[in-house]
N, C-alpha and C positions, 0 to 999 in steps of 0.2 A: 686789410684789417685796420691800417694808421688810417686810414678814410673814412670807415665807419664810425671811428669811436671818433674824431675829430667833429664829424658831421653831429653826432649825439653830443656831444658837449656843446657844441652850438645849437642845436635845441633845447638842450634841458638849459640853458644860459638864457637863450632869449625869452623862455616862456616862464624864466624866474621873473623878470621885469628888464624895463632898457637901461637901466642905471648901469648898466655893467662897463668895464673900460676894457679895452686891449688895446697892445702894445705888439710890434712884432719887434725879432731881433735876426740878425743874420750873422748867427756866428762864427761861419766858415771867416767871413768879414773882418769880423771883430778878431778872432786868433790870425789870420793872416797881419794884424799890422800890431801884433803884438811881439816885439822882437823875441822875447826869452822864450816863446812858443815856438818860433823859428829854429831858433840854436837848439834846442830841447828837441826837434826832431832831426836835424842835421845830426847832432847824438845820437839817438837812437839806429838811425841810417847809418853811421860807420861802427857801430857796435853791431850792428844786425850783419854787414856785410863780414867784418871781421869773425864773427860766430859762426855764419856760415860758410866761410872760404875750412875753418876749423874743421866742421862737418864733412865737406865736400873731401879733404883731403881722407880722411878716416873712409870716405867712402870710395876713392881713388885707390888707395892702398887695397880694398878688398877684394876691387875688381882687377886689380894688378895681380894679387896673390890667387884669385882663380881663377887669372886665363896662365898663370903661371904653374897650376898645378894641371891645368888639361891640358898642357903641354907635355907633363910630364906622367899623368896619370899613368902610360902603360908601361913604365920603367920601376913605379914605386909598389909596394908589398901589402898586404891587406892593412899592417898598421898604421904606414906610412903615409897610406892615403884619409887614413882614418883620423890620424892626427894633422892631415894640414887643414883636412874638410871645418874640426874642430877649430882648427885655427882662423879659418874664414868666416866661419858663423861667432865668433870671438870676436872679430874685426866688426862683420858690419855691425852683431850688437851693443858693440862700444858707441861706434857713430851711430845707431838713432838711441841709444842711453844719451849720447852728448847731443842730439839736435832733442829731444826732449825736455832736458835740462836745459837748455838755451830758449827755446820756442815754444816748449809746451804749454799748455792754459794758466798754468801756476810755474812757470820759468821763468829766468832773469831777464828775459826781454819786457816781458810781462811786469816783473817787478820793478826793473828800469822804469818801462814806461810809467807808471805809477806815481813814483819818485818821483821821477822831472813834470808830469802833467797836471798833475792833483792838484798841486796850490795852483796854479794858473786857475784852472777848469773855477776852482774854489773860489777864485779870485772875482772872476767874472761875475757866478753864481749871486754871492755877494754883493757884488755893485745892482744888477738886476731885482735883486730881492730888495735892496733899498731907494734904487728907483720907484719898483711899483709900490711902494709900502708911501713915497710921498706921494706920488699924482694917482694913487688908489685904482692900481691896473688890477685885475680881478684876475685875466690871463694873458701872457707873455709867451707867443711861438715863435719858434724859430723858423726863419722862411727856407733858410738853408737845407734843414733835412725834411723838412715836411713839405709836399710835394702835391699835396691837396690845397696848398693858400695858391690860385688865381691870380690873385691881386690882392696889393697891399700897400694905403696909402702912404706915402712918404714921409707923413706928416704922423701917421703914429710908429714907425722904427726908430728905436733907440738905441741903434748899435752906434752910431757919431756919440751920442753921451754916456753908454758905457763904456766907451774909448778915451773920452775924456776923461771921466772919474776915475778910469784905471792909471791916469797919467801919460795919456799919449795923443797925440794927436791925429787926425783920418789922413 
């Protein structure tokens, strides 16, 4: 589908007229020698590992507690079993309630990442939009995620000068 619609912008572009400019950028590039991109996901990386050691335990206790109770199933009373069964489905639903809260589409991983990523992303955005706003780039792709650019001269990537504008050097 990124093929199709990329290929259609480049015809409906060329058959506007040739005055058009692009630019490409490679932002994998560009956030790798961006340090606070770096730290921001070392962050995220020991927040995620530490959430989910949280979960895994929640989920270690449940299975502790029912091979503890088939061990014991044919010693215990219709309630007895009734209530630990309750007490296992208790357990695991707590741990995926907390890996949910933790990972879910709208969880604190989620909102972490947010948090530390946004200005960056924003950042960059930014410089890009007033790159092409001076040497009057029309469209700016990224070679990084789009996998239909071939080739791409060197001479129009501007990821060394949004690197520079951003304050850092390649």
């Amino acid at each position: 589908m990124k093929k199709i619609t990329l290929m259609c912008i480049f015809a409906i572009l060329s058959l506007m007229g040739h005055a058009q400019k692009f630019a490409l950028i490679d932002m994998e590039y560009v956030l790798k020698n961006i340090p606070a991109y770096e730290r921001a996901n070392e962050q995220l990386n020991q927040v995620s590992k530490k959430w989910q050691a949280e979960v895994e335990a929640l989920n270690t206790e449940a299975a502790t507690m029912y091979k503890n109770y088939q061990n014991e199933v044919v010693f215990l009373s219709e309630s007895q079993k009734k209530a630990k069964q309750e007490a296992i489905m208790q357990k695991e639903k707590e741990a995926g309630d907390l890996k949910k809260k933790y990972f879910g589409p709208e969880g604190e991983l989620f909102k972490k990442r947010e948090s530390l990523l946004t200005p960056i992303h924003e950042a960059v955005y930014n410089v890009v939009k007033d790159i092409s706003e001076l040497r009057g780039y029309s469209l700016v792709l990224d070679r990084a995620s789009d996998t239909a650019i071939i080739f791409g001269s060197p001479k129009i990537d501007i990821s060394n000068e949004v690197l520079q504008k951003l304050g850092y050097s390649n």
